[in-house]
C-alpha positions as CSV (number, residue, x, y, z in Angstrom):
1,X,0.0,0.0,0.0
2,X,2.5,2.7,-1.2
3,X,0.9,6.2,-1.7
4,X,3.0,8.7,-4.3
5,X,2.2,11.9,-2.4
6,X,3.9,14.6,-3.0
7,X,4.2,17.1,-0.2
8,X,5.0,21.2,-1.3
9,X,6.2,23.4,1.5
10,X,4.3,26.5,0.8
11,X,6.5,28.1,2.9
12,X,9.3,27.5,0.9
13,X,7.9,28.8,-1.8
14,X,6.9,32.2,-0.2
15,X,10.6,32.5,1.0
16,X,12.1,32.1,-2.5
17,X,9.9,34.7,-3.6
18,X,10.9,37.2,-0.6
19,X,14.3,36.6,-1.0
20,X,14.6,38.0,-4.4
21,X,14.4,41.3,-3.1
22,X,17.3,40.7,-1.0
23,X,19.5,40.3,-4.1
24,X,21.0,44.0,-3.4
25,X,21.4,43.4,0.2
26,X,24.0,41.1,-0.3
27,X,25.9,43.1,-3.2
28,X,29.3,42.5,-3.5
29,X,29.8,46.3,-1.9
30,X,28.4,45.5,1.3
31,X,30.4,42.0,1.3
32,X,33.3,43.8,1.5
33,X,32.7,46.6,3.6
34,X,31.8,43.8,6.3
35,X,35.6,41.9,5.3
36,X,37.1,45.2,6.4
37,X,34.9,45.3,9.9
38,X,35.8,41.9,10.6
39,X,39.2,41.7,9.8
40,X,39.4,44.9,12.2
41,X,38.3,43.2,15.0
42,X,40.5,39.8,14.4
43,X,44.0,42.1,14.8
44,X,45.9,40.7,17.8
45,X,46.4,43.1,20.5
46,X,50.1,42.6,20.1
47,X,50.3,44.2,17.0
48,X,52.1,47.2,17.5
49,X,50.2,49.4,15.9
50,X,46.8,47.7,16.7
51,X,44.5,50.2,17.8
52,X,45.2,52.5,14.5
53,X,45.1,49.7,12.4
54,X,41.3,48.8,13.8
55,X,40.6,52.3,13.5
56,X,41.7,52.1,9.7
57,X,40.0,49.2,8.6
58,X,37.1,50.6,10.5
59,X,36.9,53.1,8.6
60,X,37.3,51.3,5.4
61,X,34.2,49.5,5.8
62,X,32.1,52.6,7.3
63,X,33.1,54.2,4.1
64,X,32.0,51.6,1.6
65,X,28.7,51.2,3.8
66,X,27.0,54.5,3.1
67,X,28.2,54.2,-0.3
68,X,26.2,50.7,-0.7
69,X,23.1,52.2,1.4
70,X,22.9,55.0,-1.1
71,X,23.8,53.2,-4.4
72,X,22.1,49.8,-4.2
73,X,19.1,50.1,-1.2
74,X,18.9,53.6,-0.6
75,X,18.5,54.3,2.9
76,X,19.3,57.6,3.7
77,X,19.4,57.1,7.6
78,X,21.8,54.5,6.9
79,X,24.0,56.4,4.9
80,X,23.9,59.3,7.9
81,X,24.5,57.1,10.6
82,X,27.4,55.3,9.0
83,X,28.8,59.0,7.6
84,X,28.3,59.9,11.2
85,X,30.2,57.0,12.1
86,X,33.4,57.5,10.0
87,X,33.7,60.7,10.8
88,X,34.6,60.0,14.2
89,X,36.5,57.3,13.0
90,X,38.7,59.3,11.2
91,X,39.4,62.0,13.5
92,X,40.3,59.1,16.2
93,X,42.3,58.1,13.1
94,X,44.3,61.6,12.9
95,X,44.7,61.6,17.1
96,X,46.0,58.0,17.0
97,X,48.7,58.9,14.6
98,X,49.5,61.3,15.6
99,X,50.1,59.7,19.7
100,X,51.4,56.5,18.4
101,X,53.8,57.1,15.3
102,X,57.3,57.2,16.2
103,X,59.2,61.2,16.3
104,X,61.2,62.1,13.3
105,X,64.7,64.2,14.2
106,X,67.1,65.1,11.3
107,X,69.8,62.7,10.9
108,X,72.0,64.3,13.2
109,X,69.6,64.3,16.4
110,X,68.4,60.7,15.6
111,X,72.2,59.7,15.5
112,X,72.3,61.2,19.0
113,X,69.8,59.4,20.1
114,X,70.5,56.3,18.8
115,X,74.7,55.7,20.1
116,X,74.5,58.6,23.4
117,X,70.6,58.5,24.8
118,X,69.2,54.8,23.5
119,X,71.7,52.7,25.4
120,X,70.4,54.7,28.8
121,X,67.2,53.5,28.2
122,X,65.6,57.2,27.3
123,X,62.6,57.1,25.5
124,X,62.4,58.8,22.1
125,X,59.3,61.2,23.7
126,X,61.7,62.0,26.8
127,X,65.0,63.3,24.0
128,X,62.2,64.6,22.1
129,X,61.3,66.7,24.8
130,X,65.4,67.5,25.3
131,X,66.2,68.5,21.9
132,X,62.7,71.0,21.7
133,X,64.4,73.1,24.8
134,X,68.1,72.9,23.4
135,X,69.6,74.5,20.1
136,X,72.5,73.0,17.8
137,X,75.4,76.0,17.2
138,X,77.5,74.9,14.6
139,X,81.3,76.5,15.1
140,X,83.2,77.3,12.8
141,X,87.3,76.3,13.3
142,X,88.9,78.6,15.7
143,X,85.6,79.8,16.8
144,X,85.1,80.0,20.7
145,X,82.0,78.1,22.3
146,X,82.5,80.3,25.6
147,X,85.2,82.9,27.2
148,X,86.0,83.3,30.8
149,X,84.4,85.9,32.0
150,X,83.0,87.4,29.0
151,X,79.7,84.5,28.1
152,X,77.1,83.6,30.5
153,X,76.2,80.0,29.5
154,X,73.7,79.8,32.2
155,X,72.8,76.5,33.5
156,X,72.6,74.9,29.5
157,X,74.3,71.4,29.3
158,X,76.1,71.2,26.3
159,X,77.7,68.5,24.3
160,X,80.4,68.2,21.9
161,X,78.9,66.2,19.0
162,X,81.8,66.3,16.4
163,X,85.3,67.8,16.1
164,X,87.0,69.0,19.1
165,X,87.4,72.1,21.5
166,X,90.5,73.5,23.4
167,X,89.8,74.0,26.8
168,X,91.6,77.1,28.9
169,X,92.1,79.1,32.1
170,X,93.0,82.6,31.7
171,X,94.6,82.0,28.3
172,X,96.4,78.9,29.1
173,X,95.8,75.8,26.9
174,X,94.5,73.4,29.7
175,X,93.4,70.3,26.8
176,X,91.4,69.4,24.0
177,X,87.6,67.7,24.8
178,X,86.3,65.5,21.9
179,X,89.0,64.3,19.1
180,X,86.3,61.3,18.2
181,X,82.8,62.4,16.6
182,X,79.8,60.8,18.8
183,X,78.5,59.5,15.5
């Protein structure tokens, strides 16, 4: 006693149906905007630069959101919300880099820093904060850094970072500081 029925989910056949107008929801746009968001929040802590580089991709996929709610669905409280959204994100963005990225010196104060101030454990923002109250005076050969008497040096620390200086008391050589350059 076999029966052929066939059973028809009507269901199914209503969701088929509905899901055609989803079609734009899951354009290609909106795929990767959401790549972007989660590959943000999968970046190890330990990355260095970890908290910029969520901020970034962040603001990678807020930025190709709106454009997706605009272009393919348009929602126009979408597209404020998520504008709203990378706008903070990018300002974050400009305060993060600008906290997190390492200090450029010329070449001469990074030299410093590197053989004289790295080995004493000194942070780059600490000499940064050195160099921005000092001044570099270049002199010329035979030119006098200070005279007895006659230059108030105050209480500046100095230091000889190439060439060499003669050293003397009341116009008697004493000795030369610095024959080797620092760097």
């Amino acid at each position: 006693m076999a029966t052929n029925a066939t059973v028809t989910n009507a269901s199914d056949v209503e969701t088929k149906d509905h899901c055609k107008d989803w079609a734009e929801a899951q354009h290609a746009v909106f795929q990767l905007a959401r790549l972007f968001i989660l590959i943000s929040f999968l970046t190890p802590c330990t990355f260095r630069y970890h908290s910029l580089f969520l901020r970034v991709m962040l603001s990678c996929g807020h930025i190709l959101t709106p454009i997706w709610g605009a272009v393919f669905v348009c929602m126009p409280d979408f597209v404020i919300w998520c504008g709203a959204f990378s706008v903070a994100n990018l300002v974050h963005i400009v305060y993060l880099a600008y906290t997190s990225l390492p200090d450029w010196f010329s070449k001469a104060l990074d030299d410093i820093y590197l053989h004289v101030f790295k080995p004493l454990k000194i942070s780059r923002k600490q000499f940064q904060g050195l160099a921005e109250k000092g001044s570099m005076e270049l002199l010329g050969k035979g030119g006098s850094y200070a005279k007895q008497d006659h230059t108030c040096t105050g209480l500046r620390l100095s230091m000889l970072l190439k060439g060499r200086l003669k050293v003397s008391y009341d116009d008697v050589y004493l000795h030369f500081c610095g024959r080797e350059p620092v760097c």
